[in-house]
mmCIF file as gemmi writes it, N, C-alpha and C atoms, coordinates in Angstrom:
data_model
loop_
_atom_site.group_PDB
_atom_site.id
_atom_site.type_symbol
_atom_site.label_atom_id
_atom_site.label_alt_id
_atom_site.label_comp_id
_atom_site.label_asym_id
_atom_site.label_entity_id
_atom_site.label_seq_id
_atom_site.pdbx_PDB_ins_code
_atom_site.Cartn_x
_atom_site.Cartn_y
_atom_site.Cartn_z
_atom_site.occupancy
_atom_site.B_iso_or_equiv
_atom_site.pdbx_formal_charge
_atom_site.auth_seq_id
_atom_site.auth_asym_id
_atom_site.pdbx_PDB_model_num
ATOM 1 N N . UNK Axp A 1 ? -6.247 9.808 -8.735 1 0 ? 1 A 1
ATOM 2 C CA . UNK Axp A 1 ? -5.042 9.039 -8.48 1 0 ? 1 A 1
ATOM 3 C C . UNK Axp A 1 ? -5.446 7.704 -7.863 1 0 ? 1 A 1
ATOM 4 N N . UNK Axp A 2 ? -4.771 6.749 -7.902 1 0 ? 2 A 1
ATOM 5 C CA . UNK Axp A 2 ? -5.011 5.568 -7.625 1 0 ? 2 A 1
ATOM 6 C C . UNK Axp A 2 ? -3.493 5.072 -7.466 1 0 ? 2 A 1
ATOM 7 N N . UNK Axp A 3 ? -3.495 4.488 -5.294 1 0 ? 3 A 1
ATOM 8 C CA . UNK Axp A 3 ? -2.767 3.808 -5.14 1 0 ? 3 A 1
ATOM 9 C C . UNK Axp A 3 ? -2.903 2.021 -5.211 1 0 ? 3 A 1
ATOM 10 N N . UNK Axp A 4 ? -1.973 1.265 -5.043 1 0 ? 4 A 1
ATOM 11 C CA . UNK Axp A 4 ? -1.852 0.275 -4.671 1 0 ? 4 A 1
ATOM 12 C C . UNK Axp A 4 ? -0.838 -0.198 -3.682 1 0 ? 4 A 1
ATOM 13 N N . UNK Axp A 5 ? -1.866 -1.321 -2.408 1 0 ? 5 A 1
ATOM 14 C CA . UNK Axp A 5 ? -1.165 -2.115 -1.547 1 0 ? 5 A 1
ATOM 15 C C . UNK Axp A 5 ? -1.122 -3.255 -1.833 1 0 ? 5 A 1
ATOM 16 N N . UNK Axp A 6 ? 0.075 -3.868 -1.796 1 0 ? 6 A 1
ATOM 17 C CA . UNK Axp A 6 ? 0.452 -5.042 -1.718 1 0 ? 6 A 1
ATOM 18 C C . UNK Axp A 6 ? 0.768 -5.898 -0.059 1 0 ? 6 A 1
ATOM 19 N N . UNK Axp A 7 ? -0.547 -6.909 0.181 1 0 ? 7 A 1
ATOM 20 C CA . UNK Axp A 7 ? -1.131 -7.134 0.962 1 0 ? 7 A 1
ATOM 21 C C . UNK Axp A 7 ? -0.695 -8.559 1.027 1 0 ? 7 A 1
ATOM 22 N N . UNK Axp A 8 ? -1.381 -8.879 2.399 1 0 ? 8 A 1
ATOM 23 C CA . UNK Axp A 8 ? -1.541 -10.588 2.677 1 0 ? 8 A 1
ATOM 24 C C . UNK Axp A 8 ? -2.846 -10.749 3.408 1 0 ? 8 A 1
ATOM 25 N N . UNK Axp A 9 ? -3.086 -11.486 3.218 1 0 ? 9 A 1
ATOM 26 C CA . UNK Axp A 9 ? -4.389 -11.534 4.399 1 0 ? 9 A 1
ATOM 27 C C . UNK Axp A 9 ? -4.313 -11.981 5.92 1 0 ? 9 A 1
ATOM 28 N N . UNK Axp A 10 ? -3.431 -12.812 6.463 1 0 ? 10 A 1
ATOM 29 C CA . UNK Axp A 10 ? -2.606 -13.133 7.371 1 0 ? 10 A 1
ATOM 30 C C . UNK Axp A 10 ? -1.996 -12.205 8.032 1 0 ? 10 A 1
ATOM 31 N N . UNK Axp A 11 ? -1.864 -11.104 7.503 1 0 ? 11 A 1
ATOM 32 C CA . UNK Axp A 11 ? -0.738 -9.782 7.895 1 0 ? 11 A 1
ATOM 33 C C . UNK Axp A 11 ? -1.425 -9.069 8.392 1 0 ? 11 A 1
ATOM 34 N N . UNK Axp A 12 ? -0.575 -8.714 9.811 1 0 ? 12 A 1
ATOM 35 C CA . UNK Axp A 12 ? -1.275 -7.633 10.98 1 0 ? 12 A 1
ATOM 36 C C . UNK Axp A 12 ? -0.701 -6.484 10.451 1 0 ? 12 A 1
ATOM 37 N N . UNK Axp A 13 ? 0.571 -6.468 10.008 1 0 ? 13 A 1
ATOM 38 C CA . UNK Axp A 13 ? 1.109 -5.074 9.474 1 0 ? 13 A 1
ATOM 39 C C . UNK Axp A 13 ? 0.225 -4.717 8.301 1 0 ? 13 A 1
ATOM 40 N N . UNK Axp A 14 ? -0.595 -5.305 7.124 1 0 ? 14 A 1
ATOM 41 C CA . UNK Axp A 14 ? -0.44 -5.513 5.937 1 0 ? 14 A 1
ATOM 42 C C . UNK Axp A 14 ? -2.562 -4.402 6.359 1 0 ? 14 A 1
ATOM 43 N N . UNK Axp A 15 ? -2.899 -5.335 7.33 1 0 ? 15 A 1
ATOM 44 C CA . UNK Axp A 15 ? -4.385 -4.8 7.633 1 0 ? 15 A 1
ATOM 45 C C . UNK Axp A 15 ? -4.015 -3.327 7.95 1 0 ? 15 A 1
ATOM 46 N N . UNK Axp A 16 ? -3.139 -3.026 9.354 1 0 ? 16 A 1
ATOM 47 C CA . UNK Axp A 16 ? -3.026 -2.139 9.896 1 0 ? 16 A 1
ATOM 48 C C . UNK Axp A 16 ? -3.087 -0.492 8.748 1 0 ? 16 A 1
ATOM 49 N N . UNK Axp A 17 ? -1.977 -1.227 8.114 1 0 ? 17 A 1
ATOM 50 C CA . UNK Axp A 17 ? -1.516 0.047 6.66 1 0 ? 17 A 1
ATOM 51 C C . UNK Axp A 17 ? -3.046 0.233 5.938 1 0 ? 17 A 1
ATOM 52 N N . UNK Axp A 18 ? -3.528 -0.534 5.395 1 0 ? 18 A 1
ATOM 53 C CA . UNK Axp A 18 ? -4.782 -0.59 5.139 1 0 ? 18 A 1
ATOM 54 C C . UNK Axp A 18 ? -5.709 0.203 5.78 1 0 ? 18 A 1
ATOM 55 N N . UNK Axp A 19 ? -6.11 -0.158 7.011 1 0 ? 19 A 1
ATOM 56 C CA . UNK Axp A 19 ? -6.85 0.87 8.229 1 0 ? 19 A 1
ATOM 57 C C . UNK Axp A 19 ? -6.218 2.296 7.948 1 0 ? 19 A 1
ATOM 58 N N . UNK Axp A 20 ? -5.014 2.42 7.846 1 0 ? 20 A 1
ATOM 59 C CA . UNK Axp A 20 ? -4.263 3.628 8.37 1 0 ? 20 A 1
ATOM 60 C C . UNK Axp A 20 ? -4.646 4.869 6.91 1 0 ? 20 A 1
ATOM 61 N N . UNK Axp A 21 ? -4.992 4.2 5.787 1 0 ? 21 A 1
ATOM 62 C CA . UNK Axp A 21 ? -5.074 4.758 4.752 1 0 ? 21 A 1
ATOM 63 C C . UNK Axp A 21 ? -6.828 5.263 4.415 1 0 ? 21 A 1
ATOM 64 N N . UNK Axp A 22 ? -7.465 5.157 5.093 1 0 ? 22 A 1
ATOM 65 C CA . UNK Axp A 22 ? -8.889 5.11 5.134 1 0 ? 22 A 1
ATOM 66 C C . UNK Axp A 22 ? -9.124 6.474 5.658 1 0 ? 22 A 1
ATOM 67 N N . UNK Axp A 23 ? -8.263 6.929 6.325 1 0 ? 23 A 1
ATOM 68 C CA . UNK Axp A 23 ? -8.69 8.948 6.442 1 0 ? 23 A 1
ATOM 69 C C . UNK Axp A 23 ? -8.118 9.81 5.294 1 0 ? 23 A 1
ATOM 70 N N . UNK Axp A 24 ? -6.927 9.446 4.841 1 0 ? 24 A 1
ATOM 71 C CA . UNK Axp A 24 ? -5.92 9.72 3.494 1 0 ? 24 A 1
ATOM 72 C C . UNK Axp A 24 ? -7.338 10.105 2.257 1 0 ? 24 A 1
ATOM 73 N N . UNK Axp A 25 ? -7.942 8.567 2.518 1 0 ? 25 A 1
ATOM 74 C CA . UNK Axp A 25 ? -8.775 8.431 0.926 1 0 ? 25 A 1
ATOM 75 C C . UNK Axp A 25 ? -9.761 9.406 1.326 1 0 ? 25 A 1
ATOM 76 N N . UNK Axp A 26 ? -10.438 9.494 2.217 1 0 ? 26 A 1
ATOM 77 C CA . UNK Axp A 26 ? -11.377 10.587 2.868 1 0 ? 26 A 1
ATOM 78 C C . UNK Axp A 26 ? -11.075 12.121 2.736 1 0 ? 26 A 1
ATOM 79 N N . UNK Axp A 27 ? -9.816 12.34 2.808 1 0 ? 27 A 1
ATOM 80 C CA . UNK Axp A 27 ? -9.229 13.413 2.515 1 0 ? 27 A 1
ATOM 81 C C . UNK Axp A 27 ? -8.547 14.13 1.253 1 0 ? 27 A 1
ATOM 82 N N . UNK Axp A 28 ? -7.752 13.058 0.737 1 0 ? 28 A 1
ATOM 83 C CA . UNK Axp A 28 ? -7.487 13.004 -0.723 1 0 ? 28 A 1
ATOM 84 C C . UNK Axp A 28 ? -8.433 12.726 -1.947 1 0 ? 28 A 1
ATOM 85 N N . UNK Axp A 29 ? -9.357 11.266 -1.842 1 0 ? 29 A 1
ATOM 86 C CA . UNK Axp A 29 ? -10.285 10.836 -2.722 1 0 ? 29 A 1
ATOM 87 C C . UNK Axp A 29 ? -9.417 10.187 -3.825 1 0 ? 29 A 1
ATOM 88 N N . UNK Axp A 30 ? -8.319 9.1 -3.454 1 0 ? 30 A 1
ATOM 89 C CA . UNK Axp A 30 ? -8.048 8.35 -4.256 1 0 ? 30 A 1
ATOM 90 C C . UNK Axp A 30 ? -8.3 7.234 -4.219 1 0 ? 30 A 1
ATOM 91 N N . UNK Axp A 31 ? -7.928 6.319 -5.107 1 0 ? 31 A 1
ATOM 92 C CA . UNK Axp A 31 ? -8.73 5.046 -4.875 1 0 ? 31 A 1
ATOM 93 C C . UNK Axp A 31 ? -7.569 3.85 -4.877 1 0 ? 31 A 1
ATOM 94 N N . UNK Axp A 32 ? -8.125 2.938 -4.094 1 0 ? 32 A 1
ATOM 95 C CA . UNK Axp A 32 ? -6.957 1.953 -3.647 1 0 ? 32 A 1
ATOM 96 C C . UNK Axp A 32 ? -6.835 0.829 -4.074 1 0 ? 32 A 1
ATOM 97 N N . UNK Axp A 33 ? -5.97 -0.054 -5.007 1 0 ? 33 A 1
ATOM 98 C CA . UNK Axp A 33 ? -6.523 -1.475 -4.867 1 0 ? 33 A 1
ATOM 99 C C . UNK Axp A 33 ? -5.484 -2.27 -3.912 1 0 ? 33 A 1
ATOM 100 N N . UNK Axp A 34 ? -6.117 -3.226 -3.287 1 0 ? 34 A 1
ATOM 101 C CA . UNK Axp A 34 ? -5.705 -4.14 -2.76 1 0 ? 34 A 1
ATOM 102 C C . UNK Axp A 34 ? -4.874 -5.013 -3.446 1 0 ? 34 A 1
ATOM 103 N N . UNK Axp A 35 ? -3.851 -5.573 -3.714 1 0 ? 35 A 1
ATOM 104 C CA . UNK Axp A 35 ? -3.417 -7.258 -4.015 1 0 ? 35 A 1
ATOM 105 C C . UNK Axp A 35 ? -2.906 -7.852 -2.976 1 0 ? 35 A 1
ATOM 106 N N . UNK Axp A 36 ? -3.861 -9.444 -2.908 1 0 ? 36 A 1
ATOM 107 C CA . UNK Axp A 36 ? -2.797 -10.098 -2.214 1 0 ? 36 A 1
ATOM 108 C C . UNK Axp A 36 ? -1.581 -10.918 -3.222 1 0 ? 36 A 1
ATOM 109 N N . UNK Axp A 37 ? -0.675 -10.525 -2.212 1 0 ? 37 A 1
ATOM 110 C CA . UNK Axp A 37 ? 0.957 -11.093 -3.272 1 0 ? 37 A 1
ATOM 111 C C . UNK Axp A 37 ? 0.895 -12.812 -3.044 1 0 ? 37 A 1
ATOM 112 N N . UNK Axp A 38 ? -0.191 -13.653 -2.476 1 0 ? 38 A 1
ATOM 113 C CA . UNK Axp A 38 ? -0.07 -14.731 -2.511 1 0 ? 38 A 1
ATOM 114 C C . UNK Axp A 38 ? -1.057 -15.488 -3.385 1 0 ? 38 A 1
ATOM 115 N N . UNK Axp A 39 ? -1.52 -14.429 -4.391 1 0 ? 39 A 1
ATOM 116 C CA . UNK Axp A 39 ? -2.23 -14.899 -5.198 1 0 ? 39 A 1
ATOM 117 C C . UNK Axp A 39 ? -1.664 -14.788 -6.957 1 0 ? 39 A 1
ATOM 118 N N . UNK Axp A 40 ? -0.607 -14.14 -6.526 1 0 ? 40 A 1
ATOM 119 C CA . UNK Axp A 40 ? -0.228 -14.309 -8.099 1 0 ? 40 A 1
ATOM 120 C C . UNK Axp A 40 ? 1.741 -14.394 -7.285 1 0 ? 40 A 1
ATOM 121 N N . UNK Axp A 41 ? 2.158 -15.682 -8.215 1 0 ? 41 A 1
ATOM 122 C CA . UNK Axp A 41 ? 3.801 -15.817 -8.108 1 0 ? 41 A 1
ATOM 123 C C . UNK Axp A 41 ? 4.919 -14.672 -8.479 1 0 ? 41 A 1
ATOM 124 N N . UNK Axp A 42 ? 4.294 -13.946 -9.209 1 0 ? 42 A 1
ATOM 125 C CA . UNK Axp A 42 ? 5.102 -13.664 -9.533 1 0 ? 42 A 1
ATOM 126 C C . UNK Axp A 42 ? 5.32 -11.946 -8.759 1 0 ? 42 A 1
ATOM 127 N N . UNK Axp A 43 ? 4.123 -11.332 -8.103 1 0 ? 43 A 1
ATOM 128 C CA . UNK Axp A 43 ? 4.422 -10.253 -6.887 1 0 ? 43 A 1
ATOM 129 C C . UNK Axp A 43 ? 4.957 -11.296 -5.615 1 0 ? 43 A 1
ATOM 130 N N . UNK Axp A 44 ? 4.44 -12.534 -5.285 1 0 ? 44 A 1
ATOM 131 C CA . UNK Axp A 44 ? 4.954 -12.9 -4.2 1 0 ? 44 A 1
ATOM 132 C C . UNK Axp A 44 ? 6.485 -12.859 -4.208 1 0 ? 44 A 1
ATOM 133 N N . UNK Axp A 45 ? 7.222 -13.508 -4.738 1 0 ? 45 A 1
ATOM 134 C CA . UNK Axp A 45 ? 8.38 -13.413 -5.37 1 0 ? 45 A 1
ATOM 135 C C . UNK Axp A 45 ? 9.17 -12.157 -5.094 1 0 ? 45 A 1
ATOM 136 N N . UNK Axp A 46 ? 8.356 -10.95 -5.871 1 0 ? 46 A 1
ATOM 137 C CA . UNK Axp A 46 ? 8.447 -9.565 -5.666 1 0 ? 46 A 1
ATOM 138 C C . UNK Axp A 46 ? 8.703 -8.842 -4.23 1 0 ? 46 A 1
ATOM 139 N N . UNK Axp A 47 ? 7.121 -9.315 -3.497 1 0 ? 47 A 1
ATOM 140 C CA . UNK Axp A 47 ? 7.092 -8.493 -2.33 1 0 ? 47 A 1
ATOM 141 C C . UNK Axp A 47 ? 7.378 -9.384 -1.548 1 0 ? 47 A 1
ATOM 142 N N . UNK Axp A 48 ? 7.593 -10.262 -1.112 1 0 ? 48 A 1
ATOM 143 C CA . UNK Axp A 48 ? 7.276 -11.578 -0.034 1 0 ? 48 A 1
ATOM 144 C C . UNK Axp A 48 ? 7.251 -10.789 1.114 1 0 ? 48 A 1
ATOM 145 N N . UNK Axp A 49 ? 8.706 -10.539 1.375 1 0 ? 49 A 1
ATOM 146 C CA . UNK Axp A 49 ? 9.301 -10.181 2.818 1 0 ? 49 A 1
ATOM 147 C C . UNK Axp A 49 ? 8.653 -8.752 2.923 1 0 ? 49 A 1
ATOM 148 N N . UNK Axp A 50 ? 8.438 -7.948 2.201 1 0 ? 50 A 1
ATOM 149 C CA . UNK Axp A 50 ? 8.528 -6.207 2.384 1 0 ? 50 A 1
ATOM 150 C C . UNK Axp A 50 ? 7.391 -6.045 2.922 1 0 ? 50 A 1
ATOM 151 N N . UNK Axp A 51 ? 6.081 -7.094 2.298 1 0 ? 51 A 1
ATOM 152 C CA . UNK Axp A 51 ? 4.234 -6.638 2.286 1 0 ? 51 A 1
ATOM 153 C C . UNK Axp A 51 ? 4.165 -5.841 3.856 1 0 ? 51 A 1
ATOM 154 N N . UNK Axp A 52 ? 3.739 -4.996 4.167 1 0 ? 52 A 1
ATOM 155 C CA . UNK Axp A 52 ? 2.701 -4.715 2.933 1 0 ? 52 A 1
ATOM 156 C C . UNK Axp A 52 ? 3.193 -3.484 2.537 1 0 ? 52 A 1
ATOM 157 N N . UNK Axp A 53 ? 3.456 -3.188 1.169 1 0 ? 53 A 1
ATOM 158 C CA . UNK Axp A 53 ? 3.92 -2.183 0.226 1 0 ? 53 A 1
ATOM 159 C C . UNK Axp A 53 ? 2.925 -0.933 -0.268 1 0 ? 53 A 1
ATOM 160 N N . UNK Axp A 54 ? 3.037 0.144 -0.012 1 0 ? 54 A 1
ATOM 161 C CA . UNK Axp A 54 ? 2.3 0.691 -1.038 1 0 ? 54 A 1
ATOM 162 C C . UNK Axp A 54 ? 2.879 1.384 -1.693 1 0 ? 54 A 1
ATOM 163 N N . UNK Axp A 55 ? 1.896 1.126 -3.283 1 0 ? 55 A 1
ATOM 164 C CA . UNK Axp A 55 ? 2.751 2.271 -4.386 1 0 ? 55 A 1
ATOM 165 C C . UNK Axp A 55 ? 1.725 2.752 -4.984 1 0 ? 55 A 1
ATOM 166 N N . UNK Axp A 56 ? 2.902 3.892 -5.674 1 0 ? 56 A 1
ATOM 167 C CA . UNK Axp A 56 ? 2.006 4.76 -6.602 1 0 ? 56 A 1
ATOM 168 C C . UNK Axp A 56 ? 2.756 4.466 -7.874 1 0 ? 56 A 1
ATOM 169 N N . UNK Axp A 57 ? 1.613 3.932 -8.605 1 0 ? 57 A 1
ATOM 170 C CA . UNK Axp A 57 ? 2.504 3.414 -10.151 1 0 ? 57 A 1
ATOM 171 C C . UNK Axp A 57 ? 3.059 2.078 -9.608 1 0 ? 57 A 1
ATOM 172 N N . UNK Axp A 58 ? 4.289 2.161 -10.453 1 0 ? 58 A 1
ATOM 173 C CA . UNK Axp A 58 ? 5.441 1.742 -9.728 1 0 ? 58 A 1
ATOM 174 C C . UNK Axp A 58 ? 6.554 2.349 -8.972 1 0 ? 58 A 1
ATOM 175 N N . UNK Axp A 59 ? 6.409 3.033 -8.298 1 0 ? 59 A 1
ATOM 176 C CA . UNK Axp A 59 ? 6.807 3.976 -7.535 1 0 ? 59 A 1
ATOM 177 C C . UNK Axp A 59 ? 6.789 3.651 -6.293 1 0 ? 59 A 1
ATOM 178 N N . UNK Axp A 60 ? 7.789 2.834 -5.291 1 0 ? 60 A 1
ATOM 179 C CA . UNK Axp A 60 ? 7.034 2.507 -3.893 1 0 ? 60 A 1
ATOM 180 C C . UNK Axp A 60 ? 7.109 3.703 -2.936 1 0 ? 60 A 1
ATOM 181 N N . UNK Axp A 61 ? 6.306 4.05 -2.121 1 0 ? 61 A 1
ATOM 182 C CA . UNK Axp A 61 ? 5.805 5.281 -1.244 1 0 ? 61 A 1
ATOM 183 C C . UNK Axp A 61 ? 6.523 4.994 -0.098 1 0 ? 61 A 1
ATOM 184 N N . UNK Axp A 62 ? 5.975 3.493 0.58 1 0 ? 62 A 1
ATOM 185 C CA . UNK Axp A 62 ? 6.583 3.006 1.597 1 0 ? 62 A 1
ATOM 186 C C . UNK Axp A 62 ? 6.289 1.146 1.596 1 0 ? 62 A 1
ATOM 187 N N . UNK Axp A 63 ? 7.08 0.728 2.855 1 0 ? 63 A 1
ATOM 188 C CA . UNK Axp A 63 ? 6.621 -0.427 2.886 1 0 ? 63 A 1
ATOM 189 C C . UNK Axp A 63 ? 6.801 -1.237 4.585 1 0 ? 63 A 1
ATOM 190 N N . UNK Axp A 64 ? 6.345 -1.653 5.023 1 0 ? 64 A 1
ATOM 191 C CA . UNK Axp A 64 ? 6.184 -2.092 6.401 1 0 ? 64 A 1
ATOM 192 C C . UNK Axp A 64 ? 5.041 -1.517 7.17 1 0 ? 64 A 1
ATOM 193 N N . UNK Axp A 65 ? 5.169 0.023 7.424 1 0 ? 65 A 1
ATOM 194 C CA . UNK Axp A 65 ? 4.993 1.091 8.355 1 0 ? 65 A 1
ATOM 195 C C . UNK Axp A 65 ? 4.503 2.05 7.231 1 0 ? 65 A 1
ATOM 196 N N . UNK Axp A 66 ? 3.072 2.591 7.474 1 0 ? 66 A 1
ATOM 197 C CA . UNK Axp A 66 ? 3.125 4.151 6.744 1 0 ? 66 A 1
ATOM 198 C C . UNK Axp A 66 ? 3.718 5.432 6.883 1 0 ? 66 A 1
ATOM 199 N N . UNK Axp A 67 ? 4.237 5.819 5.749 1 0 ? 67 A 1
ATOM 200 C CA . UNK Axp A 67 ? 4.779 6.885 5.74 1 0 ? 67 A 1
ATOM 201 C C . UNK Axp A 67 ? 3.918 8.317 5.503 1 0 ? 67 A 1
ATOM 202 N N . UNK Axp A 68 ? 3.774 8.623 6.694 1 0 ? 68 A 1
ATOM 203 C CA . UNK Axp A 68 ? 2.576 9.839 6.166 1 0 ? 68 A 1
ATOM 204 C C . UNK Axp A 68 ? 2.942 10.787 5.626 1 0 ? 68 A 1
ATOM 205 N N . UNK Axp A 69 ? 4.785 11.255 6.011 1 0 ? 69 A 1
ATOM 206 C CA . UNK Axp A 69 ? 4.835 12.481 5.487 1 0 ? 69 A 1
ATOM 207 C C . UNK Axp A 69 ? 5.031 12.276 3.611 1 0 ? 69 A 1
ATOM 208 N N . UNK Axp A 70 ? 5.585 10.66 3.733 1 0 ? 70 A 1
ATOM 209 C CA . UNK Axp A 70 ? 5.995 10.352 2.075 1 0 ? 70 A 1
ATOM 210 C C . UNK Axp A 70 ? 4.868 10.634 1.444 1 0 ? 70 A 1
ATOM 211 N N . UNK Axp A 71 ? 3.583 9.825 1.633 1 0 ? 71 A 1
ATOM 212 C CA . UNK Axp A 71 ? 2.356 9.713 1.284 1 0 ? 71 A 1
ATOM 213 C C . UNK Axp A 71 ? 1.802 11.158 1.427 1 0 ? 71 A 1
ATOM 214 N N . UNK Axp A 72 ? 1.741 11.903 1.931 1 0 ? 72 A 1
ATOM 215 C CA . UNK Axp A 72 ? 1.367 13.265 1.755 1 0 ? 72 A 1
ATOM 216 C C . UNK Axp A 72 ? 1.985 14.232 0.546 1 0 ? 72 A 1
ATOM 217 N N . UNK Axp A 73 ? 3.437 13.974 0.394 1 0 ? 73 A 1
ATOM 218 C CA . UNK Axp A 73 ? 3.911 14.641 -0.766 1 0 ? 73 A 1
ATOM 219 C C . UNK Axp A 73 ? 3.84 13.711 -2.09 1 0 ? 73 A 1
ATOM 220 N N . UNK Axp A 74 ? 3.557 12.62 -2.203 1 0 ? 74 A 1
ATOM 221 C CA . UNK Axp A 74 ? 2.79 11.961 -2.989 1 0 ? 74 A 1
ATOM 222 C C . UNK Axp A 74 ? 1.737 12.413 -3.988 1 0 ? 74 A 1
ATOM 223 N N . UNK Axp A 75 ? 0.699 12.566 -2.412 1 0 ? 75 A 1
ATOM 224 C CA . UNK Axp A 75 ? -1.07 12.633 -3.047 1 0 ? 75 A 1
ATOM 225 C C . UNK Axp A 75 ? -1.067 14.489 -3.403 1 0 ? 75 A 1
ATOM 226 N N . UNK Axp A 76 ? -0.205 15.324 -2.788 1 0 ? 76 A 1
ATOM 227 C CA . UNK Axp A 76 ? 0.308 16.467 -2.943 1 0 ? 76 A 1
ATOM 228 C C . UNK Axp A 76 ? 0.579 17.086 -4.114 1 0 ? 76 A 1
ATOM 229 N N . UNK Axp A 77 ? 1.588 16.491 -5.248 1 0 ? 77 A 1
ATOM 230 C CA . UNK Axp A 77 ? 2.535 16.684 -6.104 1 0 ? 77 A 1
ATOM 231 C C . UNK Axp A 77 ? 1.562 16.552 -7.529 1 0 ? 77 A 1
């Protein structure tokens, strides 16, 4: 499985979620990509205000704050 965050680099929330997902992948073994949304217009647009987002698919999991219990029935299912 393979999630994606939608990131900033500027963003304390955007790192934090990031950090927070690094025992998940240790535990689960999925793989993550990063985007920053200020590199392409047309996610900025998308995510501006929400980053940092993560999804599965297109599917958003959560966005601000991790959701562990969401993200658990997620990597779960």
């Amino acid at each position: 499985m393979k999630l994606t965050l939608m990131f900033r680099e500027y963003c304390s929330l955007c790192h934090k979620m990031r950090d927070e997902l690094k025992p998940f992948q240790d535990e689960y073994g999925f793989g993550l990509d990063v985007l920053d949304v200020d590199d392409d217009p047309v996610l900025e647009e998308k995510y501006n205000e929400l980053v940092p987002v993560l999804l599965a698919g297109d599917k958003e999991i959560c966005h601000w704050y991790l959701d562990e219990k969401k993200l658990r029935q997620v990597l779960e299912s």
